[in-house]
LUMTOR-455013 format. One record per residue (C-alpha): residue in one letter; residue number from 1; x, y, z. Coordinates in Angstrom, 2 decimals, decimal comma, always signed. Example, Ala and Ser with C-alpha at 12.3 -4.5 7.8 and 13.67 -1.06 7.14 Angstrom:
[node "a"; 1; [+12,30; -4,50; +7,80]]
[node "s"; 2; [+13,67; -1,06; +7,14]]
***
This chain:
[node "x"; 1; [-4,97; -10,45; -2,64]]
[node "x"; 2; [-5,06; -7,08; -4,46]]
[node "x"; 3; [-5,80; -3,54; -3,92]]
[node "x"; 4; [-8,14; -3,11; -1,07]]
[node "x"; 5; [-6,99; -6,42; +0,34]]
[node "x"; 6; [-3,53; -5,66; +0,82]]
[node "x"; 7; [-4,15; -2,60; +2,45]]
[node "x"; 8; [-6,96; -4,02; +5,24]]
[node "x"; 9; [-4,41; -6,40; +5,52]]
[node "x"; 10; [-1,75; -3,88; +6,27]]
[node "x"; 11; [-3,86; -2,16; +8,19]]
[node "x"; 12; [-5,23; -5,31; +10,33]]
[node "x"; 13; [-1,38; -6,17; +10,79]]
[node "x"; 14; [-0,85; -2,45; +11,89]]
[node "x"; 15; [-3,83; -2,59; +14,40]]
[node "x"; 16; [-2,01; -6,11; +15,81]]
[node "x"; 17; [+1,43; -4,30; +16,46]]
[node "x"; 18; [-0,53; -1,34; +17,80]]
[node "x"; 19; [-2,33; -3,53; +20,63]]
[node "x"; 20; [+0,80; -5,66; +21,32]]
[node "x"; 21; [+2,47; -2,49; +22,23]]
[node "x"; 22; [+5,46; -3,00; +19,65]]
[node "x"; 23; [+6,80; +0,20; +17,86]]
[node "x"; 24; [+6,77; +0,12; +14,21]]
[node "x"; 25; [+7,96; +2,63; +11,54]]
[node "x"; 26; [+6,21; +2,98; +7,44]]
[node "x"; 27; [+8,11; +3,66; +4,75]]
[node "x"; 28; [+8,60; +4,16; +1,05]]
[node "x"; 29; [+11,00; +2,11; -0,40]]
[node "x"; 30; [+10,33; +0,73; -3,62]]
[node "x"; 31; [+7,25; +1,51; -6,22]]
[node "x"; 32; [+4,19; +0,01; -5,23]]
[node "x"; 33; [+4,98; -1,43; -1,65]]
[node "x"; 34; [+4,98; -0,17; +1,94]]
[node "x"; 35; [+7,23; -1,64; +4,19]]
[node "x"; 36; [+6,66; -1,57; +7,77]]
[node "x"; 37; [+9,84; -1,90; +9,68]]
[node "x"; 38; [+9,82; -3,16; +13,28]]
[node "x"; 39; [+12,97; -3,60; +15,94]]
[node "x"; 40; [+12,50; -5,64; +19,08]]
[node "x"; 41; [+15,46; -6,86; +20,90]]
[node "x"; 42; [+17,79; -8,76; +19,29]]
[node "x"; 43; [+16,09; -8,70; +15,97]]
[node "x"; 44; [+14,47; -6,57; +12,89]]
[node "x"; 45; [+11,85; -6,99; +10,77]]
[node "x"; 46; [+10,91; -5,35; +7,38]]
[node "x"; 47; [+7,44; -6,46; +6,23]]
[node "x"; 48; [+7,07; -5,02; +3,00]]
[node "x"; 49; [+3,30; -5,06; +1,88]]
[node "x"; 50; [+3,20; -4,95; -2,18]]
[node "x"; 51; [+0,58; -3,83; -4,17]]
[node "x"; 52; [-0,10; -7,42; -5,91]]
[node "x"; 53; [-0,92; -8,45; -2,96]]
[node "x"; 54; [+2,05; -10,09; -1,67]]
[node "x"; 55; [+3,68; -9,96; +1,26]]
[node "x"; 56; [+7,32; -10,15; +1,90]]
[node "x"; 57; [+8,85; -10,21; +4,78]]
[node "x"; 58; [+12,69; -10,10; +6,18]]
[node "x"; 59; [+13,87; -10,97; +9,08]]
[node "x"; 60; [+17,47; -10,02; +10,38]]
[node "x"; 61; [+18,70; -11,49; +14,02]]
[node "x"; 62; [+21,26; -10,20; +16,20]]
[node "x"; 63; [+23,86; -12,74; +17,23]]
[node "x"; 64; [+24,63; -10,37; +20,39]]
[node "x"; 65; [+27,73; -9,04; +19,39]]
[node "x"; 66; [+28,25; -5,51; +21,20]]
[node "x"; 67; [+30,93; -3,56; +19,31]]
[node "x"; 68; [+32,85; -0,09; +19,87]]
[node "x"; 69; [+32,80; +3,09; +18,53]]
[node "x"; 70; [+35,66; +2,24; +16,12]]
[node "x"; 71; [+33,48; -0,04; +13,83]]
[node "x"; 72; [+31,47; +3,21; +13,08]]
[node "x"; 73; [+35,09; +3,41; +10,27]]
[node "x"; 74; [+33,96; +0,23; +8,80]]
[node "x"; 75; [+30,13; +1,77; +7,94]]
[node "x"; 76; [+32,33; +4,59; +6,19]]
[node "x"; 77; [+35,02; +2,52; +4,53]]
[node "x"; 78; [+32,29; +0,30; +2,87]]
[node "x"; 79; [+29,54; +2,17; +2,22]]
[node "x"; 80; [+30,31; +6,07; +1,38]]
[node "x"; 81; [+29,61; +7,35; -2,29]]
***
């Protein structure tokens, strides 16, 4: 699946999350893809649609671990410039 494909496939999958009522954002994050990125409870998903015609996808789950305001210190300590 190429060109044209991919996208009436993005678009199909688009139309899907659209009906089901499940909130979706696009974005830009490496040349020649579009990744849609979806959060539902307990989980996210990043479906990246390439322009080759693949499709990756990523899925990351929650293991329902609620944490505190401190652990913002942690986002800081490891991943600041």
């Amino acid at each position: 699946m190429a060109g044209t494909d991919v996208f009436e496939a993005m678009t199909a999958f688009l139309d899907r999350l659209e009906q089901a009522n499940i909130h979706y954002d696009l974005a830009y994050c490496r040349q020649d893809a579009v990744m849609v990125q979806i959060a539902v409870p307990g989980e996210r998903w990043e479906v990246e649609f390439m322009g080759d015609g693949r499709i990756d996808i990523e899925k990351f789950k929650s293991d329902g671990t609620i944490l505190d305001g401190s652990t913002l210190d942690e986002l800081f300590a490891r991943f600041a410039d």
